[in-house]
C-alpha positions as CSV (number, residue, x, y, z in Angstrom):
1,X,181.5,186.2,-13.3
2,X,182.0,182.7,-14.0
3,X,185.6,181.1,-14.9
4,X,187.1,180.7,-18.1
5,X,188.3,177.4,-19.6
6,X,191.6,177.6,-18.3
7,X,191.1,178.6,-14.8
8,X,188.6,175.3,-14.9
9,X,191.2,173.5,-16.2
10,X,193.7,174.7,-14.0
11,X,191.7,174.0,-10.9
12,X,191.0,170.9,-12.6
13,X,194.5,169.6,-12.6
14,X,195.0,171.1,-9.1
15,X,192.1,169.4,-8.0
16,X,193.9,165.6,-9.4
17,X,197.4,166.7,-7.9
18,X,195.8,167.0,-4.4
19,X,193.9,163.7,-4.7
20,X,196.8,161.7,-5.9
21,X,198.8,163.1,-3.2
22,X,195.8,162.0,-1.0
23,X,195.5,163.6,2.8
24,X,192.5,166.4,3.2
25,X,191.3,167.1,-0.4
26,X,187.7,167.6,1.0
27,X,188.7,170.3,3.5
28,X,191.3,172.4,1.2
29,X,188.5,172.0,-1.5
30,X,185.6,173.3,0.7
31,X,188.0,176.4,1.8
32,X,189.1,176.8,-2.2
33,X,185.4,177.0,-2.7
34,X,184.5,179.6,0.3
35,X,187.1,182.0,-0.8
36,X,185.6,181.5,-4.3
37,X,182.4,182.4,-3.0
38,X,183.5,185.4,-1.2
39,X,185.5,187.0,-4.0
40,X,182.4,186.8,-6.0
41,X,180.2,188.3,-3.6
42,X,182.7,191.3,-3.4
43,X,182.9,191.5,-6.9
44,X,179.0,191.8,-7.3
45,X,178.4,194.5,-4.6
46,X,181.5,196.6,-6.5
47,X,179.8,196.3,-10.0
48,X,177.3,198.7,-11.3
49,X,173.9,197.8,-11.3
50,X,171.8,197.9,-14.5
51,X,168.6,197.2,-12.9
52,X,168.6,200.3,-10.5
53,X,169.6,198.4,-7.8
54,X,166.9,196.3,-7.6
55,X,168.3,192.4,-7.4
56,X,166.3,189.3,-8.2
57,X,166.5,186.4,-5.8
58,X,169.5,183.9,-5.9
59,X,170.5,186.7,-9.1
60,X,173.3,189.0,-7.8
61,X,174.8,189.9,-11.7
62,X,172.7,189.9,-14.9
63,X,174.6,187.5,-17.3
64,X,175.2,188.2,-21.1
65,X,172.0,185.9,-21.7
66,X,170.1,188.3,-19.4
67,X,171.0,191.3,-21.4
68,X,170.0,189.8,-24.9
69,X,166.4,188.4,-23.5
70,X,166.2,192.3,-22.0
71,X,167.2,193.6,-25.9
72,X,165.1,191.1,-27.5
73,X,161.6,192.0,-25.2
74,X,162.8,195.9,-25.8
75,X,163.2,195.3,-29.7
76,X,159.5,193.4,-29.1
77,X,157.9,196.2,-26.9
78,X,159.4,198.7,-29.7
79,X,157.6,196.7,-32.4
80,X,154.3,196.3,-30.5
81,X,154.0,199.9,-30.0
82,X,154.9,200.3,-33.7
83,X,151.8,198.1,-34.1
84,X,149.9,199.5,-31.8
85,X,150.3,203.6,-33.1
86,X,149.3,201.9,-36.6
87,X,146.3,200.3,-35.7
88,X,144.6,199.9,-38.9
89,X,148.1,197.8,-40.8
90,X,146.5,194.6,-39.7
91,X,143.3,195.6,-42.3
92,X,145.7,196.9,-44.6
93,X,147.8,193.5,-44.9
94,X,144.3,191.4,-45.3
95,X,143.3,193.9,-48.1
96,X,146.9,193.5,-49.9
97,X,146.4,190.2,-49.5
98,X,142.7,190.2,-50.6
99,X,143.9,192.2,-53.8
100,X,147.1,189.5,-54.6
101,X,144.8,187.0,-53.9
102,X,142.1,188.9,-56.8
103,X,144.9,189.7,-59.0
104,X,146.3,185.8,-59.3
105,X,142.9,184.8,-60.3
106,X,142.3,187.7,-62.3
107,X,145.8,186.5,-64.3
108,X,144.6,182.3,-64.3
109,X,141.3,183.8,-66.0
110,X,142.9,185.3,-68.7
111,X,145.5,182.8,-68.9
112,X,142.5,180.9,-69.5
113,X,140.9,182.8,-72.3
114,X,143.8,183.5,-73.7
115,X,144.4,179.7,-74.6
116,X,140.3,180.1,-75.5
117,X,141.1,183.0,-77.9
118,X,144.2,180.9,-79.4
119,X,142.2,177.7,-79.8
120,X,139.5,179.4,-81.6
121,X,141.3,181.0,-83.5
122,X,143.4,177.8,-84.3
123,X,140.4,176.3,-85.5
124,X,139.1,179.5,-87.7
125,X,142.6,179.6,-89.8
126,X,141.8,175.9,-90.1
127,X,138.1,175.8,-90.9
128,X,139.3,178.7,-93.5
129,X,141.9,176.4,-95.5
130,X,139.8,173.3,-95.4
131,X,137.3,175.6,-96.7
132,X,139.1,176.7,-99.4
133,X,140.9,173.4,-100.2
134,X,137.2,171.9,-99.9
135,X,136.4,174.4,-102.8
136,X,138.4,172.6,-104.8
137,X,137.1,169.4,-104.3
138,X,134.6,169.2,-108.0
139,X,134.3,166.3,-110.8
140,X,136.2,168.6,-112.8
141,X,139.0,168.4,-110.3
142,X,138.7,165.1,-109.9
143,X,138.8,164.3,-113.6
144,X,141.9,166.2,-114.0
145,X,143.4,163.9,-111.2
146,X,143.0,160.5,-112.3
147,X,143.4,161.6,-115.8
148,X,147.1,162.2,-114.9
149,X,147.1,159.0,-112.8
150,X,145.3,156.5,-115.1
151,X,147.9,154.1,-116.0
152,X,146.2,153.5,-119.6
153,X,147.0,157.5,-120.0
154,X,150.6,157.6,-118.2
155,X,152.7,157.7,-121.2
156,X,150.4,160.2,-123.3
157,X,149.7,162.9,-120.4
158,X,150.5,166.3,-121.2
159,X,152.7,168.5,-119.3
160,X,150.2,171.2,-118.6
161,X,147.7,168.1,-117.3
162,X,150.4,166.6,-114.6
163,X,150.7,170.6,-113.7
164,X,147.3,171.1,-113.3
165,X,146.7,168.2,-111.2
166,X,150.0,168.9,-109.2
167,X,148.6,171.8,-108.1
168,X,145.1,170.5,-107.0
169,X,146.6,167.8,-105.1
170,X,149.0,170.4,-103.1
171,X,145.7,172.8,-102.7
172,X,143.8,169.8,-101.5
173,X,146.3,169.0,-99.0
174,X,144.5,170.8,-96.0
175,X,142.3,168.6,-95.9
176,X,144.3,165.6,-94.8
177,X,146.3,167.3,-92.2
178,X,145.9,165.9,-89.0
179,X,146.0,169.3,-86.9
């Protein structure tokens, strides 16, 4: 077991008390340090082994470090054997991600036609009111229209005639739209 903060501190400030008093700091240090040493050595052959018994060179006590890298290599030989029993889920995770892979493009394609499908379709509803307002587009039509505009005719136009051309210039309108 190592020390805690405040038994390094302490030994700290003893250590600064003997050197200011000067004298044999080296030699009362050295015997601090052997008994030190042998209270740890008695503490390690008193403690339980977790290992069997079986000690590691220059390692008398696992530390906490020790015992996490042993649960972490456990949790790993856990999950390896997992793997291992289920020998086929490293075919199954390429085939799920085969099938995502399929099913994203599968979804861009019909993204794809579906802005297809709306453009045409655009363009039908368009081609189909041009076509109509194109209809109307006759000398009769056209008659009617500057008849109603004619500035020689403006003060004896009928109602009915401004009507008439009212309404073929809002059918014809279509055809000037920029869409």
């Amino acid at each position: 077991m190592g020390l805690s903060n405040a038994q390094r501190q302490r030994r700290y400030i003893e250590n600064l008390k003997a050197q200011a008093k000067g004298g044999g700091t080296a030699a009362a240090e050295i015997a601090a340090l052997k008994d030190e040493i042998a209270r740890l050595k008695a503490q390690a052959r008193a403690a339980p082994r977790r290992d069997g018994g079986a000690v590691a060179r220059g390692h008398a006590l696992p530390s906490r470090g020790d015992a996490r890298q042993q649960r972490s290599q456990e949790e790993i030989a856990r999950l390896k054997a997992m793997l291992q029993e289920d020998a086929d889920a490293t075919a199954l995770r390429r085939k799920v991600v085969e099938l995502q892979a399929q099913l994203a493009d599968a979804r861009r394609r019909m993204k794809k036609i579906a802005k297809e499908r709306d453009e045409l379709q655009s363009r039908a509803k368009t081609a189909k009111v041009r076509g109509e307002a194109s209809r109307l587009l006759t000398r009769k039509n056209y008659n009617l229209v500057v008849m109603a505009l004619h500035p020689d005719r403006a003060e004896r136009v009928a109602r009915t005639e401004l009507a008439d051309a009212q309404r073929v210039f809002i059918a014809l309108k279509p055809l000037f739209d920029q869409r």
